[in-house]
Structure formats: C-alpha cells, structure tokens
N, C-alpha and C positions, 0 to 999 in steps of 0.2 A: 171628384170622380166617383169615390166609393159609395155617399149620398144621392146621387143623381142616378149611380147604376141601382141602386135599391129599391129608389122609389118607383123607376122605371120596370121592374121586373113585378114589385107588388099591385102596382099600377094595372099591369098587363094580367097577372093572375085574377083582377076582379074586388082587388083590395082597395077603400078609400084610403088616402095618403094625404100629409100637410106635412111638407117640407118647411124646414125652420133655417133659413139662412140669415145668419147678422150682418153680412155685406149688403149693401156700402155704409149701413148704419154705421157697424164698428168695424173698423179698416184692419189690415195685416200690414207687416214688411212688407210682403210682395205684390201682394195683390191689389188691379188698378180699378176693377169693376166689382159690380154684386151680379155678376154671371153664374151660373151653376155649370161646373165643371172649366173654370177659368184655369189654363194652364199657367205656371210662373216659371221651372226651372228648363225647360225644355220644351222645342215642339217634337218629340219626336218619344215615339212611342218600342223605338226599337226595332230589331230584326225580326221580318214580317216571314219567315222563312217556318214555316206548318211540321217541315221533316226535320231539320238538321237543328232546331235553336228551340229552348226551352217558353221562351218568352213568344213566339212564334207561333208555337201551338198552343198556347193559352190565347192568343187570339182567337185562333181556331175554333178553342170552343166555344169562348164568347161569341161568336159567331152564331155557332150551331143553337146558341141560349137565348138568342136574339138579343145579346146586349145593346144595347141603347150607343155604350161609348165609341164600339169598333163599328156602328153602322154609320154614325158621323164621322169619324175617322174616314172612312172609304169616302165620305161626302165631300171633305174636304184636303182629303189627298194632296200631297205636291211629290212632286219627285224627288226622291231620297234612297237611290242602287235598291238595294235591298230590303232596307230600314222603311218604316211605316211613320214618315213627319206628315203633319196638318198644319193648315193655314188657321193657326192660333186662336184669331177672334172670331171670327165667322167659326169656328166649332163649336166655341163655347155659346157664340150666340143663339146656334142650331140646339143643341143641349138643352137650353133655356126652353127653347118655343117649342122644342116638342116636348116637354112637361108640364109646361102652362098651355099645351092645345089640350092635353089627356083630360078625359072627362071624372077620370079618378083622381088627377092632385090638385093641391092647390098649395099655393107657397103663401108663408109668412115671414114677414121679411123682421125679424126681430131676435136680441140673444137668447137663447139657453143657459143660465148658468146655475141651474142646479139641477142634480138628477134624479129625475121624474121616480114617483113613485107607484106609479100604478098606468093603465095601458100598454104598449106596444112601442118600444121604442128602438131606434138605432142611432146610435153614436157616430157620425163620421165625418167629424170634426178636422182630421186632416194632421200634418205636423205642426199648422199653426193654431195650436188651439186656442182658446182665449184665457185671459188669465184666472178668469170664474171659474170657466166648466174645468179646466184645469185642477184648480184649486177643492172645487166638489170629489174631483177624482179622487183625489190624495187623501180628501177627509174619506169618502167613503173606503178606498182600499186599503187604507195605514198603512201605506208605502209611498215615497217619495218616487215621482212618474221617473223612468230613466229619458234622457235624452244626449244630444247629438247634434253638432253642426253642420249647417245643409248650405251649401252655396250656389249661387245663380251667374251662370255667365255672360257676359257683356254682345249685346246686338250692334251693329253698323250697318248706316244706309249705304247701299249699294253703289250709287251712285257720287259715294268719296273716294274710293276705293279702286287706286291705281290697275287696270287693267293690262296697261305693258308691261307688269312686272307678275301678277300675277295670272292664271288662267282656271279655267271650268274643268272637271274632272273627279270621279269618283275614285276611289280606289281599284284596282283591278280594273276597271270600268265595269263596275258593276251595274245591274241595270237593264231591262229589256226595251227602253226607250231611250233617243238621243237625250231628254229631258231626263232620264233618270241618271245618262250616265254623265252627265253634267250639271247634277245638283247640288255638288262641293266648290268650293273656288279655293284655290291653294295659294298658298303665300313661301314661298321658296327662301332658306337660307342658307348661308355659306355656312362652314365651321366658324369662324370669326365673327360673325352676324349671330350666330348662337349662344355662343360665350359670353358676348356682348348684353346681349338678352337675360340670359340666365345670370348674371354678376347683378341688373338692374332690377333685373324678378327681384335677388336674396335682399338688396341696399332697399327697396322701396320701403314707404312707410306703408304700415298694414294698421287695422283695425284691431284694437285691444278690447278684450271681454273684462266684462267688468268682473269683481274682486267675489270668488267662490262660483265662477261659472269655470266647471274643469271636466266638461262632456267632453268626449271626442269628435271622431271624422266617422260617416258613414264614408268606407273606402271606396262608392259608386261614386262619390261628389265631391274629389279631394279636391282644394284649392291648389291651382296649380305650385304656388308659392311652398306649401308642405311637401307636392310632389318635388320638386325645386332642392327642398333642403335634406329627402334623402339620398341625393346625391346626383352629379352634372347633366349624366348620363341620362337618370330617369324621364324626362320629359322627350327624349328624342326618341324612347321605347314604346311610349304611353300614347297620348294625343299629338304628337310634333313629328310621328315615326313618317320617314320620307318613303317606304316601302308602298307598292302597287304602283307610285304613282311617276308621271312622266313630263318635266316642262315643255310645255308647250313653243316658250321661247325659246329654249336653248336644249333641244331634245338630247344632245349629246355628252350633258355632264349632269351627274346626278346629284341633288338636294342634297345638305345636310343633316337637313331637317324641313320638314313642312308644318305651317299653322292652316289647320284646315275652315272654312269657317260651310258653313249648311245653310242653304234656302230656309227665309220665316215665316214665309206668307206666299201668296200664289201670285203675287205681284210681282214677284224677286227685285222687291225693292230693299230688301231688308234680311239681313244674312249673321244666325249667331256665329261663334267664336267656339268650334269643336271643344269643349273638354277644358275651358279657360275659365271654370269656377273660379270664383279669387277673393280675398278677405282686402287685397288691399284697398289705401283710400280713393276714393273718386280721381283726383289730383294727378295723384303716380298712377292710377291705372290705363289714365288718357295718354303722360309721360313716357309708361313701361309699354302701352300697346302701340303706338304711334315709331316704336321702334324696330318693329316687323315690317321687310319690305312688303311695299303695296298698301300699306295701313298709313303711310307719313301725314296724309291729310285729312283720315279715316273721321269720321262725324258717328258719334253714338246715339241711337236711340233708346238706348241704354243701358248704364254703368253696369257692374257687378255688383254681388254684395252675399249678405251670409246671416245667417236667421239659425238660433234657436229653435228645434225639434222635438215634441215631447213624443213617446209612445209608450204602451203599457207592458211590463213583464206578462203578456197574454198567456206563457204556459202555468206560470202561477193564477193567475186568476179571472183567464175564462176558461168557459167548458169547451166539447168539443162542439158544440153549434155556436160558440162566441158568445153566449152569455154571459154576463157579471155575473162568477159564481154566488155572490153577496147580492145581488140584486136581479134574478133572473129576465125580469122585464124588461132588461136593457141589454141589448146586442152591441160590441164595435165593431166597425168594420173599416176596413181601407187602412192608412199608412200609422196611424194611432196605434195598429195592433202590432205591429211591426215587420210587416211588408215593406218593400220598398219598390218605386216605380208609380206610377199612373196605371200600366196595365193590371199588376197586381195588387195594387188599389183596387180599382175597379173590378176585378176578378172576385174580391173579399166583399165587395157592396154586392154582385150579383148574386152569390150567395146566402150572404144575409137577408136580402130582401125575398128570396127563396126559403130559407128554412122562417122566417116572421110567419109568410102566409102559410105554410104548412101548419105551424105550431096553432095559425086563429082559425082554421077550418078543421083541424082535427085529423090531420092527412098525417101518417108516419111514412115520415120522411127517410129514404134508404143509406145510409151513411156514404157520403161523397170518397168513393175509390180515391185511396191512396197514390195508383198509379196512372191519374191526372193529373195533368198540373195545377188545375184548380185544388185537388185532393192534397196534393205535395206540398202545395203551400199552407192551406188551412190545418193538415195534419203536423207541420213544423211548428205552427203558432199556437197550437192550442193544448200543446205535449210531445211534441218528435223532439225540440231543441233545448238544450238544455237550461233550464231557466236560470241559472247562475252566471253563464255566460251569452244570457238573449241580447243579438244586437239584431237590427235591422235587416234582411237578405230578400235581395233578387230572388225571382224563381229561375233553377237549374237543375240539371238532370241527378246532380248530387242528391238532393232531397228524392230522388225517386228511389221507390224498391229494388234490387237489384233484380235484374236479365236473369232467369234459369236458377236463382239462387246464389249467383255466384256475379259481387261487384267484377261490372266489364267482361269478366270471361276471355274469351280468346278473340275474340269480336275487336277489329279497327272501328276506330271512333265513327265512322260517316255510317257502319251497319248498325253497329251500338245505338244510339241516334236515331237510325230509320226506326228500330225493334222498340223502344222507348215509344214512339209516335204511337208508330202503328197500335201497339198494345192501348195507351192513352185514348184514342180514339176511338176504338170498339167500348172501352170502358166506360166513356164520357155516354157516347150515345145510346149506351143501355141504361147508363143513370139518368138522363133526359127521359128516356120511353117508359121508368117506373115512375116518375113523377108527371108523367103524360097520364099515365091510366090509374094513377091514384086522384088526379085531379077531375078524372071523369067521374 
C-alpha cells in the first residue's frame, strides 16, 4: 500500500520511479500473488465517515491528494454500512496496471536486501519484511527491529453457509443502500451455543512460536482465542456483541451473541469471519468454526493464521520527514514505521513519495500540520510518542492537538469530532495549495 502510494504520487509530480518488488519471486506467509498493493488481513479499509471517525477523514484527504489507493478503493467498492471494504483482487489488480500504464514507473520485480547507499530511496517493505532487508536494518540501526504478532481471519464461501439459520443485516442498518444495509450476514447464538464456543475456542490446539519469539498482539488484530482468555465475557462485547442487530427468523428473541461475517468480493460469493483473527491450527479452526450455527457445512476459502511483524522504533531513528537519521537517502514509509492499517499505510507512502520529490527538485516543503491526520500520524512516528514504549497505532483523534487548548473542552463527542474535521480540512487544503504553488 505504502509503496505503491509513493510511487504514485512521485510518479504524478514528474518524477522517474522503479519500483522494486520480490513477489512472486520471494513469497510471504500471506501473500498469494506479486500484485502491488495485495491486500492479506482485511478487505476493508474501515469507516469511510469524513466528520465523525478519524480514519475517515484521512481518506478524505487522500482523496483531496489524489491518492492512487482510495481512488481504487471507490473502483472497487462493495457494500459495507458505513465502512469502505473492496473487492480484494480486482483492486490490487487495478493498483498494478495503473502503475505499469504511468509513463514514469517502471517495476522490477527482484529483492532488496541491502540498504542502498546513495540515490533516492524509500523503504515500504510492509510487516512482512524479508529476512535481508530486515536483517540490513538491524546492522545498519544497532538496534534489534521491535515486532508483534499479526493475524489473519478465516474467509467462507457463501454458498456453504446455512441461510435458514442465519440472515443479511448490518448493524443499526447502517447504510444508504439495501446493498449496503445487508452487507454483513449474522450467525445467531444462544447463551449455551456460546459457552459451548468459547470452552472449544480455550481446549483447541493453537500454533506455538518458536523458542525466543516473545513479541506481543497489536490490540487491532487480537486472535480471538487471547480475546477468549481474558475472559468469557469478552468476545460477546468485542466482535460477537449481538447489539444493532435483529434475526430475521425469529425477530422476537434476542441473540446472545452474534458472529458477524462481511462481503469479500463483489461476487458475494465469498464472506470473512468479522474480528476471527486466530493462531489456532488449521484442524481445530474448521472443528471450533463449524460450531457457530449456520457455519455446520461452512467450506473455507481460507484458514486463519498469524505472522511475525517487524517495524522500526521511528521516534528514535527517523526524522521528521522519515528519513534514516544514519542514512538520510533512505525514507520508510507505511506499516514498518509503525503505523497500523492499510489506510495509514498508505497515508505514510503519500507522504513520502511527496517530501522525496520535494527534497530532488529543491522545493521546501511546508511542514505537514499536526492537526491533520496525515500530520497526527506522521508527527506520532517520528517524535510525538514516546520511543520507549512505541507500539504500533491506528490514527485517532487522541493523537490530535487539542480543541481551544483545552483536551475535549466542554464539547459532546459528535461536536468535538465535527470541530477536529472541520479544522483538519482547512489545514490539509492549505498544505495542498503551498505545495501546489511551490511546484509551479
């Protein structure tokens, strides 16, 4: 994501580019193709909401930036209430071809594993880096990279998947289209069907890390099984909460718990498993899911699973345009720096690929406002947060400045919110319009 939004922004400024991707050469955990910008943990980019949601308005201004990522995104759209999901392959394939149509890139499909020592470069190598460039890092920064386990949730085809027992339905019904507000399908259980669940969740056999791996959980991607073991409760609060929603079959008793699963493709032949990250083995996953009603005949397109995450202590050692303090030539960007998400990924690639051409035409670049969210997050990463305890973080309105000087204020959260935007968005577009008329 963060590679692809770079190249595309440098691309469009007038800059030659040669994208350096090792897919399909050298393969990942996850990943099934050498697509540029191949999604693996999600299709879903999040709540697409501009006023009230952080992540939101960082589309927004991606938008306004001409990002590459959120103009396929709209391309490939499926209905999802509120939330901004895409039809997977067909985005990443669109990604692809509009960077091999651009008359400025040109891809090399080969690894990186040492870091370059002179030209123009950016790093956005992703969580799954390779174990070279990896390994380059750690020689060049004499620090051991921190990392985090990331897990991916299990997909079912549509058509295994008991319809008299479960039904189509958003939350709330959210949604401005019938299509939007029936982009979830629920899977409905009893108190005793829960228990039941959650006893075979804690008994299943899971996946053991091998001996001196003792990273943690990015808290966005907990396997259900951890959610699971701090306690009965938690999964019916988290992803499983029966709240908004209504059965369709038996509208007069209420769930007590719902498994939600979301449309994967524009097909809707193909539906993930809401919030069902999971470490355990292949085996007991088919065992422990096949236990949800509506799922008993359920067919995966596929398992779960959980991957090793590197990203770099960035307040220690880049600057604040993302350079390798130790090696200025070299920029990160995206989830390496430790961002988390595909949009804020990409947020950090738009970026970079903006302060690169600035820096090789001589343009001084006006320092990205803190109260953007672009700003919020690039200012957390490169000195807002504390480098001793730097983990991984979503963009949210926490990372902004406060309102009038004063966090919150007297302000309900839905004004708070609007006053966040609205300020973000005058800010954005006057930082757009000085890098408009310094480019002239």
């Amino acid at each position: 994501m963060a590679g692809s939004e770079a190249a595309w922004q440098a691309a469009n400024a007038g800059v030659p580019v040669v994208i350096h991707e090792m897919r399909p050469k050298v393969e990942t955990f996850a990943h099934r193709t050498g697509n540029l910008g191949e999604m693996v943990c999600s299709n879903s980019f999040r709540s697409d909401d501009h006023e009230q949601n952080a992540v939101g308005l960082l589309h927004w201004e991606m938008r306004q930036a001409g990002g590459l990522i959120m103009e396929m995104a709209a391309k490939h759209r499926l209905p999802a209430g509120g939330a901004l999901a895409v039809d997977r392959d067909p985005f990443a394939e669109s990604v692809t071809a509009a960077l091999k149509a651009h008359h400025n890139v040109s891809v090399s499909y080969e690894e990186i594993t040492e870091l370059p020592d002179d030209g123009h470069w950016i790093i956005a190598t992703g969580p799954l880096t390779s174990g070279a460039m990896a390994e380059a890092i750690q020689e060049e920064t004499g620090a051991e990279a921190l990392a985090f386990f990331d897990a991916i949730a299990p997909i079912v085809y549509f058509d295994s998947i008991n319809m008299d027992v479960c039904w189509m339905q958003s939350r709330y019904d959210k949604g401005d289209t019938e299509d939007e507000r029936t982009a979830y399908l629920n899977c409905p259980m009893t108190k005793a069907q829960y228990e039941a669940f959650i006893d075979a969740l804690l008994s299943a056999e899971k996946t053991e890390f091998k001996e001196g791996e003792t990273a943690g959980y990015f808290d966005g991607c907990l396997p259900i099984e951890v959610m699971a073991e701090r306690g009965r409760e938690t999964l019916r609060f988290g992803p499983m909460k029966p709240i908004g929603l209504t059965n369709a079959h038996d509208p007069q008793n209420k769930p007590y718990a719902v498994v939600q699963l979301r449309r994967d493709n524009a097909l809707g032949t193909l539906f993930n498993i809401v919030g069902f990250q999971t470490k355990m083995k292949y085996g007991a996953q088919k065992a422990v899911f096949k236990t949800i009603p509506g799922l008993e005949n359920a067919e995966f397109a596929r398992l779960g699973g959980i991957h090793r995450n590197t990203f770099l202590n960035s307040p220690t050692l880049l600057d604040s345009e993302m350079r390798l303090r130790s090696r200025p030539n070299v920029r990160f960007a995206g989830q390496i720096t430790g961002v988390e998400g595909y949009v804020e990924s990409a947020a950090m690639g738009l970026l970079a690929g903006r302060m690169t051409v600035a820096e090789m035409t001589g343009q001084t670049l006006p320092v990205v406002p803190d109260t953007t969210a672009m700003g919020a997050l690039v200012t957390h990463i490169t000195g807002g947060a504390d480098a001793k305890t730097f983990q991984p973080m979503n963009v949210n309105f926490g990372l902004f400045p406060p309102l009038d000087g004063v966090r919150g204020g007297r302000r309900g959260r839905k004004e708070r919110y609007k006053a966040y935007t609205d300020r973000a968005k005058a800010d954005w577009l006057a930082w757009l319009g000085h890098q408009s008329q310094d480019a002239a």
